[in-house]
C-alpha positions in Angstrom: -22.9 -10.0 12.3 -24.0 -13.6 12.0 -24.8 -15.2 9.0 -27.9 -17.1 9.2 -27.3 -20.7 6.8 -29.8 -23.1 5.1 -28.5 -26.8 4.0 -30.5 -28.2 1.0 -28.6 -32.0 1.0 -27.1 -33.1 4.1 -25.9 -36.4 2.7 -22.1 -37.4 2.0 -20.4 -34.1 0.8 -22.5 -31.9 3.7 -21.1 -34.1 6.6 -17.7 -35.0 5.0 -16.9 -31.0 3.8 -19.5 -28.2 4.6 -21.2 -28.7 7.5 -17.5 -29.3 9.6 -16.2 -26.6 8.1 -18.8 -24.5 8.3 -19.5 -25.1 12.2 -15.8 -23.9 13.0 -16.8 -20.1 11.8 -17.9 -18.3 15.0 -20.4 -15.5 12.7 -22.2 -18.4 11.2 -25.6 -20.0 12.5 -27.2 -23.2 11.1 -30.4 -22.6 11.2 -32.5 -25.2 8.8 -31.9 -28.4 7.2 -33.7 -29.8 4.7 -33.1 -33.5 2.7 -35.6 -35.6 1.3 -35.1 -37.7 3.6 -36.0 -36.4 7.3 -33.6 -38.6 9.4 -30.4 -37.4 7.3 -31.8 -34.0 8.2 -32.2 -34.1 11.7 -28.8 -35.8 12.1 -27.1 -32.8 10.5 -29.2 -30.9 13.0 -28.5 -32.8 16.0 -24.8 -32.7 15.4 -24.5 -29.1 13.4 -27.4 -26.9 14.0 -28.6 -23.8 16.3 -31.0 -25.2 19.4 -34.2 -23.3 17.6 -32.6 -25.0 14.2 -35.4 -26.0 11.6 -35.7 -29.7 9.8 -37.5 -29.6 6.6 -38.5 -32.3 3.1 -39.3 -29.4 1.1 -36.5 -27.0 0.2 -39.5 -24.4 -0.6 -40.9 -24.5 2.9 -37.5 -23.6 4.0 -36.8 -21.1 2.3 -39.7 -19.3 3.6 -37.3 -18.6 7.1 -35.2 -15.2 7.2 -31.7 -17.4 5.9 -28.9 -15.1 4.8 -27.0 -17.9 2.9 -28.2 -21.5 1.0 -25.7 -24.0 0.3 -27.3 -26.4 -2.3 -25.7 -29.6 -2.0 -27.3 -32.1 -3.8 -26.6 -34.4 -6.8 -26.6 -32.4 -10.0 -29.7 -32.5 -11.4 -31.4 -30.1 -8.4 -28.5 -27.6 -8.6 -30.4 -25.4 -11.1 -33.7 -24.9 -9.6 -33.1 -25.2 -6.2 -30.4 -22.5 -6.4 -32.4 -20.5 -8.5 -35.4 -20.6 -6.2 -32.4 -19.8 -3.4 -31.4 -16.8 -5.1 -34.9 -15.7 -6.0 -35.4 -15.7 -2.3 -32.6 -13.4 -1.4 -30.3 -15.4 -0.4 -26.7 -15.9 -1.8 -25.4 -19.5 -2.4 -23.0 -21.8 -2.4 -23.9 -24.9 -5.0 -21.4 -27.9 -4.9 -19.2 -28.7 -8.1 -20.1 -28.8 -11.1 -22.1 -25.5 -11.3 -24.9 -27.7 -12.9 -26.0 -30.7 -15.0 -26.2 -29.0 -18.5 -24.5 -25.4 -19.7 -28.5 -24.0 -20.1 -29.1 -24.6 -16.9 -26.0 -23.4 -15.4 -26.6 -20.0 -17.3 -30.0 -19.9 -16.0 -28.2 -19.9 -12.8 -26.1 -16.8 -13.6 -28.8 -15.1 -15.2 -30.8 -15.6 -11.8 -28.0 -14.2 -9.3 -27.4 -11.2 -12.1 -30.9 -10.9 -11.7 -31.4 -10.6 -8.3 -27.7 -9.0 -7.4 -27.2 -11.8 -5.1 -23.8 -13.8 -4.7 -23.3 -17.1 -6.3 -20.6 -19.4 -6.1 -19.3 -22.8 -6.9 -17.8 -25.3 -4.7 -14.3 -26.5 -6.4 -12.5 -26.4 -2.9 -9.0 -27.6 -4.7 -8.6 -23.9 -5.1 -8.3 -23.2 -1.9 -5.1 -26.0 -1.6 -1.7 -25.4 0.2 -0.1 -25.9 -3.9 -3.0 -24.3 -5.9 -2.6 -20.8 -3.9 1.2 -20.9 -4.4 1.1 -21.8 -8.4 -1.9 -19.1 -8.5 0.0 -16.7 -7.0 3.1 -17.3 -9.3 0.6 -17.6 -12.5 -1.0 -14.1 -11.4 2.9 -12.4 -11.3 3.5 -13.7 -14.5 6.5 -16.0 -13.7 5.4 -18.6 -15.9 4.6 -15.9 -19.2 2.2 -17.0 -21.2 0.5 -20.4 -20.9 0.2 -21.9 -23.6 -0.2 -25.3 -23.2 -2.0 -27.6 -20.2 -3.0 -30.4 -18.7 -5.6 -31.0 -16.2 -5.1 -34.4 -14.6 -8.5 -36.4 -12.8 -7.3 -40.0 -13.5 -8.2 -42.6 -11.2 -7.3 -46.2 -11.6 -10.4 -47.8 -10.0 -11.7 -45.9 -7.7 -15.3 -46.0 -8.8 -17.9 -44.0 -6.2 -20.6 -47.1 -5.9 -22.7 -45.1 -3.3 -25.4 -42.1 -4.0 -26.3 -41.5 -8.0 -22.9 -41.2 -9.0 -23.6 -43.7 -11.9 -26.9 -42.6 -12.8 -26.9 -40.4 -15.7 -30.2 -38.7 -15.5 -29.2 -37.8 -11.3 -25.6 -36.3 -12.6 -25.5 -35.6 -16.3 -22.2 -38.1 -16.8 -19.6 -39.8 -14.6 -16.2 -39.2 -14.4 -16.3 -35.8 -16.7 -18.4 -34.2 -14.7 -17.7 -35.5 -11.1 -14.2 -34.9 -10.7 -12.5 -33.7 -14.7 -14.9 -30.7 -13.7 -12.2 -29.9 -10.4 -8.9 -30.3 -12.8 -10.4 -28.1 -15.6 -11.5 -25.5 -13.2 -8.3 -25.7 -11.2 -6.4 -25.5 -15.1 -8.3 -22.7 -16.3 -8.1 -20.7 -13.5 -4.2 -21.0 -13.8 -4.1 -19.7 -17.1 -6.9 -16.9 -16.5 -8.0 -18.1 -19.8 -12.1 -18.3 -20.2 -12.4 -18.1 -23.8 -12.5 -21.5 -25.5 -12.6 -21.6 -29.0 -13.7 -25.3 -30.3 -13.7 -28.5 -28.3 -12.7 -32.4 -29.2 -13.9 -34.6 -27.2 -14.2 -38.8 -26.4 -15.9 -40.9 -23.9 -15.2 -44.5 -22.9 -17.1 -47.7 -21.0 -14.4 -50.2 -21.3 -14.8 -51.2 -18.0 -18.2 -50.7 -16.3 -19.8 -53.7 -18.0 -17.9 -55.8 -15.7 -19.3 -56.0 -12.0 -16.5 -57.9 -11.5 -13.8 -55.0 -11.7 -11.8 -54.8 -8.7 -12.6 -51.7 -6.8 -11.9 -49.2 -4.2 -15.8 -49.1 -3.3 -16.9 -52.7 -3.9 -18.2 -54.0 -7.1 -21.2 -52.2 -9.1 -24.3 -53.1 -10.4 -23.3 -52.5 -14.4 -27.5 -52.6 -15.2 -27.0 -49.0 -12.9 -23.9 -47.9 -14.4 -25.4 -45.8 -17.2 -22.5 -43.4 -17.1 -18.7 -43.1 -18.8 -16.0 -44.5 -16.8 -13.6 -42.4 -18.3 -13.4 -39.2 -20.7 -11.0 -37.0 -22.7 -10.8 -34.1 -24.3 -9.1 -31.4 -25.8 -10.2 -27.6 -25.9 -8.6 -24.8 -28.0 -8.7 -21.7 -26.5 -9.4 -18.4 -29.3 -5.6 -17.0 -28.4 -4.5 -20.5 -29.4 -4.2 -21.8 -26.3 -4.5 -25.8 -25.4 -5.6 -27.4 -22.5 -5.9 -31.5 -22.6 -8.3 -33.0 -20.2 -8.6 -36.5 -18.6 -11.0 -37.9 -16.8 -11.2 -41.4 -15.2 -12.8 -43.8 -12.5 -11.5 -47.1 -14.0 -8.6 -47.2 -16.4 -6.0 -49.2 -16.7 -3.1 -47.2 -15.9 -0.9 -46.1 -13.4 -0.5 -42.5 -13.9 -2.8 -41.6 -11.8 -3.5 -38.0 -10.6 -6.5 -35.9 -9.2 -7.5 -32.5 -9.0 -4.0 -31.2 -10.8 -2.5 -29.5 -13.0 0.7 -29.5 -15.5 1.3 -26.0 -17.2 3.9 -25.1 -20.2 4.7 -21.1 -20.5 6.7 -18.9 -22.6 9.0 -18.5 -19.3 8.3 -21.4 -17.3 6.3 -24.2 -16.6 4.6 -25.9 -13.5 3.9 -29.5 -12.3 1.9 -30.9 -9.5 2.6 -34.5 -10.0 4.7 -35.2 -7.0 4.4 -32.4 -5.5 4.7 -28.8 -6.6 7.6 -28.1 -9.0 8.8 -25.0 -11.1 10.6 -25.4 -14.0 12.3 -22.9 -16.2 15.3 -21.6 -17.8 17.7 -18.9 -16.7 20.9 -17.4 -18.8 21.0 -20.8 -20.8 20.3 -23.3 -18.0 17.7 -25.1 -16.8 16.6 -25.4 -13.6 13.9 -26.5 -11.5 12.5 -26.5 -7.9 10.8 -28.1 -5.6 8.7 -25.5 -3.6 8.7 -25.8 -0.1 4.8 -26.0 1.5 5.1 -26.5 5.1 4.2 -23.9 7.2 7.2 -21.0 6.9 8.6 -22.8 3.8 7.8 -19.5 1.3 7.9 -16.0 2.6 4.2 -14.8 0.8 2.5 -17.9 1.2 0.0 -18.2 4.6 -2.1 -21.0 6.1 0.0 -24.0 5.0 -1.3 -26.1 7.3 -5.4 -25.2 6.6 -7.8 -28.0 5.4 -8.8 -26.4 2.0 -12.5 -26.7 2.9 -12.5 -24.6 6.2 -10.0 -22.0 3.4 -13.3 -22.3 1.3 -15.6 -21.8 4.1 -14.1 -18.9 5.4 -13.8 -16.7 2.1 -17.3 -17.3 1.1 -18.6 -16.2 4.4 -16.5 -13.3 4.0 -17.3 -12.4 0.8 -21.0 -12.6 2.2 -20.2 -10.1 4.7 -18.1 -7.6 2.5 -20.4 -8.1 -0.5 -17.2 -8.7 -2.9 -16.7 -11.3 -5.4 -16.1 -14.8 -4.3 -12.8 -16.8 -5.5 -14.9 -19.0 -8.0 -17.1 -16.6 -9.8 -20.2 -18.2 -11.3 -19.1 -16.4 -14.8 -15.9 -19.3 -14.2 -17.6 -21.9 -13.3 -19.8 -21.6 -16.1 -17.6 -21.4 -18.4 -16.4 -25.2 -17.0 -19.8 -26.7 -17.7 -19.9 -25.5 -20.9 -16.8 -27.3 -21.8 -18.0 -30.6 -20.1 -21.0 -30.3 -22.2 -19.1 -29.9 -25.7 -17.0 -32.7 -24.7 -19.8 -34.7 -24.3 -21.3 -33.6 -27.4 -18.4 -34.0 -29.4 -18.1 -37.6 -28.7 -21.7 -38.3 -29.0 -21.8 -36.5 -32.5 -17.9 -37.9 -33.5 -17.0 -34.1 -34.7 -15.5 -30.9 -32.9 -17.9 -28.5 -31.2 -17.4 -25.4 -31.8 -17.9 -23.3 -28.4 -20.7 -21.1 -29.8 -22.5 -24.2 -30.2 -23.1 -24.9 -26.7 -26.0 -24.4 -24.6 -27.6 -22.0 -28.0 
């Protein structure tokens, strides 16, 4: 069975994750492209596509061709409706992180693939990591008892993306927060199997992005076009108690800087990914801790050590297409994400806690 793909966006994350990945799957064709602009579309074709492959401007046009799969891969403010109109058309889809600008739109989203019994799923591709699987795997046997307590980590010390509509709000719905704190709460969350948020405390900074002199990983910005936070915090209280701290950053001053991870405290045991993956824990009165081992044949369960996590994403959503089972991130997750984003947001616009009910009412 091949698996007949559409690409909606074939600018920086289609070439640098998707389309590669995608093209190394012998039961998928790429069969249309479509990007507002043309010549971004017919290089994807060019370098990606079948022979008979389609280019299109107008994702409606192109969904109008017998496509088994859409990935939507634009910035944030098109996940919604182009995925819905996806969905509506019978296909199931893969929209790029976060699931969507705002938490209303997002449950349109769900509401749409319910609707239509079609598979949705989100692109947070650090699940899919040599350490995430591992930690996963020893979260879902209950090493770690109970967590408790949390960190996710996206802290960046100026690595600001100057390219795209990163910094435009109305494009993306927020900066830092959403871009890349939405991979270490997803990545948290799904540690802890924990999707029921209670209230949410939140706080958002520009400290730094009125300054287009700021030395940069990307080059200096254009501060009159930086209409976004360059960092974010916040913390959510789960309604068993649990915690979970969140930070975000492009630009901060500091050198504790982490992406994508995750620091966990259980009953039994805790996990770190700082340097690494370590276990920590405690056994007849003394404390130990280890270093796990992630090189291929390092553990005896774990497989794949040596995978790029975007072909291990690629490869279990096509699979998932073709057995018609649940994906790894299931839109009911990823939704859950956004809505925390947004109450984070909310709460440091409105200077109070947000109770989760709140959200996207």
């Amino acid at each position: 069975m091949t698996i007949k793909i559409g690409i909606i966006g074939c600018g920086g994350i289609a070439n640098g994750k998707h389309l590669p990945a995608l093209s190394k799957l012998a039961d998928v064709a790429l069969v249309a492209f479509c990007d507002l602009i043309p010549e971004r579309a017919e290089t994807a074709r060019a370098q990606y596509g079948t022979a008979d492959a389609h280019v299109y401007t107008d994702y409606r046009e192109m969904l109008q061709e017998p496509l088994d799969v859409v990935h939507v891969l634009t910035p944030n403010a098109a996940h919604a409706p182009l995925t819905i109109a996806a969905l509506e058309a019978g296909c199931d889809v893969m929209c790029e992180k976060p699931m969507a600008k705002t938490a209303a739109e997002a449950t349109a989203m769900l509401e749409a693939a319910k609707r239509t019994g079609k598979l949705l799923t989100i692109g947070y591709q650090n699940r899919f990591r040599r350490d995430s699987q591992y930690l996963h795997a020893v979260c879902e046997e209950g090493a770690l008892g109970e967590i408790y307590f949390a960190k996710a980590h996206a802290i960046r010390r100026r690595a600001v993306p100057t390219w795209g509509v990163f910094l435009d709000q109305e494009a993306q719905g927020g900066g830092p927060l959403i871009d890349i704190g939405t991979h270490a709460l997803d990545l948290t969350l799904w540690m802890m199997d924990n999707y029921e948020p209670a209230y949410v405390v939140g706080q958002t900074y520009r400290a730094l992005g009125d300054n287009p002199n700021s030395a940069n990983a990307w080059g200096p910005w254009d501060p009159a076009k930086f209409t976004v936070e360059d960092s974010a915090f916040g913390y959510v209280v789960m309604k068993n108690g649990a915690t979970v701290f969140l930070e975000s950053s492009w630009a901060l001053n500091s050198l504790d800087v982490k992406e994508a991870k995750t620091t966990l405290c259980g009953a039994k045991g805790g996990a770190d990914m700082d340097h690494g993956l370590t276990l920590n824990g405690e056994d007849h009165q003394t404390l130990w801790q280890k270093e796990v081992d992630l090189t291929t044949g390092g553990v005896d369960f774990f497989e794949g050590a040596g995978e790029n996590p975007a072909d291990v994403e690629a490869r279990a959503w096509i699979d998932a297409v073709k057995t018609r089972t649940q994906p790894v991130v299931r839109p009911e997750q990823a939704l859950v994400v956004t809505k925390i984003l947004e109450a984070i947001y909310q709460s440091a616009r409105e200077h109070r806690p947000v109770n989760f009910e709140e959200v996207a009412q």
